[in-house]
N, C-alpha and C positions, 0 to 999 in steps of 0.2 A: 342080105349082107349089110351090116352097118356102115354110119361113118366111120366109126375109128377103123374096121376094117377095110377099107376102101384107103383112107390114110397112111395105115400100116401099108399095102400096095404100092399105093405111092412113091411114100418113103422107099421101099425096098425100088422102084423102077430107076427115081434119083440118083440112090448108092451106087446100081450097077453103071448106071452113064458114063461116058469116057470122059468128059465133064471135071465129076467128082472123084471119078479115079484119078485123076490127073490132079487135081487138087489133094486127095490124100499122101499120092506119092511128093508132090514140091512140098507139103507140110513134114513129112518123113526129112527129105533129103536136107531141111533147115535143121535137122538136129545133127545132122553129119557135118555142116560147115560153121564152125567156130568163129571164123570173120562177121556171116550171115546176120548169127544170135547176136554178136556182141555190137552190130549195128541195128538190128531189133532193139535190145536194149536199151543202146542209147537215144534211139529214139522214142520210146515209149519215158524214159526219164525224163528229155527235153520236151516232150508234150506234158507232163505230169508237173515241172517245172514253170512252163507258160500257163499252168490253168491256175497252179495254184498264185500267182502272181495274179492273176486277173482277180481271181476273189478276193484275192488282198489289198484289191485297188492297186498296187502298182502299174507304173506305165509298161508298156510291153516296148522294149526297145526294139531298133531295127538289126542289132547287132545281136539278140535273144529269137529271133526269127531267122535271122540270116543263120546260124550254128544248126536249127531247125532245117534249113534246105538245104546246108550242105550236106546234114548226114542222108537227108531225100536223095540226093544227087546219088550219094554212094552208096547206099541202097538201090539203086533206078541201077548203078552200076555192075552191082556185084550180079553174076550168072544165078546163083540159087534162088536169090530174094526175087531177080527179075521173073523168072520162073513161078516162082508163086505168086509175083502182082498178073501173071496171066494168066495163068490158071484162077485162081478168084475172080477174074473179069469173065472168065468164059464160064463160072458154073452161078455167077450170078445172071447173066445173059439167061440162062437155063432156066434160074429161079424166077426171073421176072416175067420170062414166057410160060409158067407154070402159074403164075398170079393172073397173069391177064388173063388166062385159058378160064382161070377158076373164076373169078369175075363178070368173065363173058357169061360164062354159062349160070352165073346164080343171079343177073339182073338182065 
């Protein structure tokens, strides 16, 4: 058997995980809650906002940071979104015990 087909295995033992199932359902259920997205988005704006400031040399205020942790906050608050910050913690946990495994065994 190959590596890619040893990978392909893999891949497929990953997907089934409760893990990544769980992570594909909180990615699902963000598109059911319109609060969710629209504090996704404004936080992917106010990151895209601070970066482009920093390449432009502007100073980064603390009132351009602070707008940044509030929408954190209501994000951290909102049920959907929290659901998916934990779900992506537990199927990364997964990933990185999948790296060390792979690691160990090739040094």
């Amino acid at each position: 058997m190959s590596v890619e087909e040893k990978a392909k295995e893999l891949a497929q033992a990953i997907k089934e995980s409760p893990e990544y199932q769980e992570l594909t359902s909180a990615q699902t259920r963000i598109t059911l809650d319109p609060r969710a997205q629209e504090i996704v988005k404004q936080i992917q704006e106010e990151r895209q906002n601070l970066m482009q400031a920093q390449m432009s040399g502007q100073q980064i205020t603390q009132g351009m940071t602070q707008k940044l942790v509030a929408l954190q906050k209501q994000a951290e608050n909102n049920t959907t979104l929290n659901k998916l910050f934990k779900a992506q913690e537990e199927f990364n946990k997964v990933m990185e015990s999948v790296n060390k495994t792979l690691t160990e065994e090739l040094y």
